[in-house]
N, C-alpha and C positions, 0 to 999 in steps of 0.2 A: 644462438644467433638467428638461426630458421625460425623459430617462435619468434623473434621480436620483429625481423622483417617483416613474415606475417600479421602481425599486429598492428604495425603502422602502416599499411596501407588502405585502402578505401574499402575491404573485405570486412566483416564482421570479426570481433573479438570469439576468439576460440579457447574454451576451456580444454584442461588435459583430459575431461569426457568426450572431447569432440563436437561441445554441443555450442552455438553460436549466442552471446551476450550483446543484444542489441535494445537491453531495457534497464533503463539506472531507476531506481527510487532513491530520491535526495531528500532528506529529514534537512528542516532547517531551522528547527529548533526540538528541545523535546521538554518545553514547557505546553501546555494547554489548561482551559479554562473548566474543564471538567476530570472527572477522574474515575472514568471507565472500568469497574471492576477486574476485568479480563485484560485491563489494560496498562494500569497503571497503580499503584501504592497509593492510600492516601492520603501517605507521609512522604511522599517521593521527595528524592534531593533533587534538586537543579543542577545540573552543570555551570558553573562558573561561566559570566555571558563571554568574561573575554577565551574561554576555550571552546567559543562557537565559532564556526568558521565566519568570515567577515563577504559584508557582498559580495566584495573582488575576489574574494576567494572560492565561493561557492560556482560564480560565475563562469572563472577559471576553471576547473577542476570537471564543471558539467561540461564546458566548449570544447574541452579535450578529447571528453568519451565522444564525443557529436562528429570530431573530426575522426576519431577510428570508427568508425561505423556505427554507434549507438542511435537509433532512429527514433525512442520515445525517452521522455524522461518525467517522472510524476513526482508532484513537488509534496512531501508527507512530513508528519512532525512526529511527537506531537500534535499539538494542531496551529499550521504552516500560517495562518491565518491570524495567530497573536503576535505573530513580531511584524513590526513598524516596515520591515525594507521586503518583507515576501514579493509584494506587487512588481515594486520596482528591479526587482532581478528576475520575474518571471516576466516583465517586458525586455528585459537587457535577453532572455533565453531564447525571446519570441522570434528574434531577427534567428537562429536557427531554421526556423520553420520555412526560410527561403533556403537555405543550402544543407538540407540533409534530412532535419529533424522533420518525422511524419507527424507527432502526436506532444504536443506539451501538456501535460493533465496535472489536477489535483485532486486530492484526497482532504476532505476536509469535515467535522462534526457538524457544519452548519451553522453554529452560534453569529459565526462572524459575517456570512454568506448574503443576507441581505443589504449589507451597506456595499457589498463587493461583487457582487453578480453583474451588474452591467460595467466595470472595470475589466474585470478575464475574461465577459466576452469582447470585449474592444483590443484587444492585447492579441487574441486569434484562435481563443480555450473554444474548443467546440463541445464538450464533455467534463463531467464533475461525477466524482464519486463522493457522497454523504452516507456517513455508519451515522444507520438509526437501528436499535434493534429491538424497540417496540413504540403501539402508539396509543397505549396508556399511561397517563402523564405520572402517577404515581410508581409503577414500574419502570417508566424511565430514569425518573428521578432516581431512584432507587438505583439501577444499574450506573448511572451517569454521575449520582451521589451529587451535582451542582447546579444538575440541567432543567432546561424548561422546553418542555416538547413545542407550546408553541413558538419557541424563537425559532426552534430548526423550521419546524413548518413555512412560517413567515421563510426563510432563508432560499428553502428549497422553491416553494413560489417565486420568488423574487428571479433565483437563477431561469428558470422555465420563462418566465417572461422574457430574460433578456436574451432566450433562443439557445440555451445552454441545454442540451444532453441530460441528463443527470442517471446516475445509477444509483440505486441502495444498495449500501453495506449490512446486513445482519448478521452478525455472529450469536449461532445459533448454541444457546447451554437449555442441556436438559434440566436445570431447577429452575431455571428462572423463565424462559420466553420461548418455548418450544412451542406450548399451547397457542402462541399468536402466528406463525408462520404462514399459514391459511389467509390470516387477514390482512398481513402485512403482503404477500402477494396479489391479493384482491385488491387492496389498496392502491399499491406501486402501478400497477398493470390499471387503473382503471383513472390512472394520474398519467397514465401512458411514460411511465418510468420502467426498465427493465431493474429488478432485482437480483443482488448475487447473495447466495446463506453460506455463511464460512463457518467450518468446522474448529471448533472452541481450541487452541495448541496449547502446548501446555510452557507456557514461560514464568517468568519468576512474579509474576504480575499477577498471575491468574488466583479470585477469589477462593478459599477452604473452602465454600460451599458448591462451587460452580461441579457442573456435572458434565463430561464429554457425553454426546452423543453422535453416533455415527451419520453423514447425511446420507448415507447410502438407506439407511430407516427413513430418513424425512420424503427422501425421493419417494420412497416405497409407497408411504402414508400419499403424498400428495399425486402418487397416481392411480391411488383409489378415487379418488375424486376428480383429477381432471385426465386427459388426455395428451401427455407430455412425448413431445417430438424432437427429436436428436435434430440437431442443425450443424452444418459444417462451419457455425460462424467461431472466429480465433481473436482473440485481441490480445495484447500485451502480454497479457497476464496468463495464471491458470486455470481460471474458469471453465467447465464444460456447458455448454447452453442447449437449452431445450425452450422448444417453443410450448405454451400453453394454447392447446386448439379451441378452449373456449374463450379466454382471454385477448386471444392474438400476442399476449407479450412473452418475454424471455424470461427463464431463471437458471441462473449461474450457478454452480456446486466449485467449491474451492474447497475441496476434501484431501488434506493435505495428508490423513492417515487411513481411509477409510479408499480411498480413490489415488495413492501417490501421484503426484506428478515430477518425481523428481528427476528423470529420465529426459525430460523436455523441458526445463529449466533455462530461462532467457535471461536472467536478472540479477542484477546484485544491489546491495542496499550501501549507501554511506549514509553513517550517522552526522549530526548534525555540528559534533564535534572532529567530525571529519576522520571517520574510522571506515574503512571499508570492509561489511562482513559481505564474503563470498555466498554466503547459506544463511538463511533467518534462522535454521536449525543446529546452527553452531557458535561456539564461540569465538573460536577463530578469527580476528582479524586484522587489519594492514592499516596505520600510522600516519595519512596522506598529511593531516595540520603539521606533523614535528618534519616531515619536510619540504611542506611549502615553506614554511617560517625559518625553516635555518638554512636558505637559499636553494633549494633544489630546481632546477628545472624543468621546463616541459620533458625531456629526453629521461630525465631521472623520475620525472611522475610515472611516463607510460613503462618506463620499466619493471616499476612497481606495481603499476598495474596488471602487467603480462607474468610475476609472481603470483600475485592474489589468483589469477586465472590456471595458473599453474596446480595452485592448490584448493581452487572450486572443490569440496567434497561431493563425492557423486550420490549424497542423497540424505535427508536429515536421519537425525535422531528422535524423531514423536512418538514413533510407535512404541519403541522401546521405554521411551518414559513413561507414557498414559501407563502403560500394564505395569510398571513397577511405582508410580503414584507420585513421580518427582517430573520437577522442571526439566527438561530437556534443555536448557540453557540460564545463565546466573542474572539474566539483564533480562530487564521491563519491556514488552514490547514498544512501547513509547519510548526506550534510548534509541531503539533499531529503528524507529520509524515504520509506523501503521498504512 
């Protein structure tokens, strides 16, 4: 009963590690228009549209976390950008951003970015994150298997105009785009974009040929060549940032095995069908669609809630998969949301 008072009050959401949950990623579909090696199957199945959560319900379920303390929430898919009602619930989320919410963001490939760029920033998006993770069109294609590097291009201009922020996403595999790292920070940084290089995880999604490499190597390599300065800057997520002294820009390291951060862990993921996983690094998780839908209430939601928080695992499983050569979990990163 002390956990759940605690819970429902104006205090942040408390795991049984003591560590405070004030970051939702909400997947609001986990269909998309490309199909990311590292990301998704080529033959992936869809979920059933009507076992996606519906607007009202997505909307419900984020205004919950926002009223226990949750202060960002980043809208992910899939890619959040191919269904019809994303916009319109991410302006129904936006009236948050007067009573609580600091940060509403998206995560997005870019495809769809140019017709929507000056709509999320009218709505109060100050920041976009786009996974590109190279910008040779034939290796694009090739990682992306659907994509056209200059739509993202086109996308990524578009948001920059309409005064939107933008980060790169790279996830960095040693077969395929290790060699471009160099230029795709040259690039980012000189588009006055900060970059983050995320270390390849091992999900059920991820390509037979793909290669972990550690970024604590990439770091190594890229400070042969420039001058990388530790910054105190934090945002949401787990990124560590260094500033580039000849660039002036930032790059982010999300080395979830090489660099843990599981210690300091803000976050939990609902999938799109309305599953709450505690840990991206587990399977584990909490049922919110089967009881929204068989009447549960707000009181029965947060309860639920303050379960899943109960059993946050204090730290994934990657390490231990990379060295023995399996998935660390049975689900696509694309169910969990990217």
């Amino acid at each position: 009963m002390a956990y759940y008072q605690r819970m429902t009050s104006a205090a942040p959401l408390i795991d049984a590690h003591d560590r405070a949950v004030r970051y939702v990623r909400l997947s609001v579909t986990d269909r998309c228009d490309l199909r990311c090696t590292y990301c998704m199957p080529r033959d992936q199945k869809f979920a059933p549209r009507h076992d996606l959560l519906s607007l009202e319900e997505l909307d419900r379920l984020a205004s919950l976390f926002v009223a226990h303390g949750v202060d960002r929430i980043r809208i992910t898919g899939g890619e959040p950008l191919v269904r019809s009602d994303t916009l319109p619930l991410m302006r129904r989320l936006s009236r948050h951003l007067e009573t609580g919410l600091s940060e509403l963001l998206l995560t997005t490939n870019g495809t769809r970015l140019a017709r929507h760029a000056d709509d999320l920033a009218a709505l109060g998006m100050r920041r976009v994150n786009v996974s590109l993770d190279s910008l040779d069109p034939n290796r694009f294609a090739a990682i992306t298997r659907l994509g056209q590097l200059d739509t993202v291009l086109e996308g990524i201009a578009a948001a920059k105009a309409a005064g939107l922020r933008i980060k790169i996403n790279m996830v960095v595999d040693g077969a395929h785009n290790a060699d471009e790292v160099v230029d795709m920070v040259q690039w980012a940084h000189g588009e006055g974009h900060d970059i983050v290089l995320i270390e390849k995880m091992p999900m059920a999604s991820g390509a037979a040929d793909a290669e972990y490499l550690s970024l604590a190597t990439v770091k190594e390599r890229l400070a042969e060549r420039w001058t990388l300065q530790p910054t105190e800057r934090r945002t949401a997520g787990p990124s560590r940032y260094y500033r580039v002294k000849e660039t002036g820009g930032d790059i982010g390291f999300i080395a979830p095995m090489s660099g843990n951060f599981c210690a300091s862990c803000n976050r939990i993921r609902i999938t799109a069908n309305g599953r709450l996983y505690p840990c991206l690094g587990h399977d584990l998780y909490f049922d919110f669609r089967h009881l929204m839908r068989s009447g549960g209430d707000d009181t029965a939601l947060a309860a639920l809630i303050g379960k899943a928080l109960r059993q946050k695992p204090a730290e994934h499983d990657f390490v231990a998969a990379i060295s023995e050569q399996r998935p660390a979990v049975s689900r696509a990163m694309a169910v969990t949301g990217g």
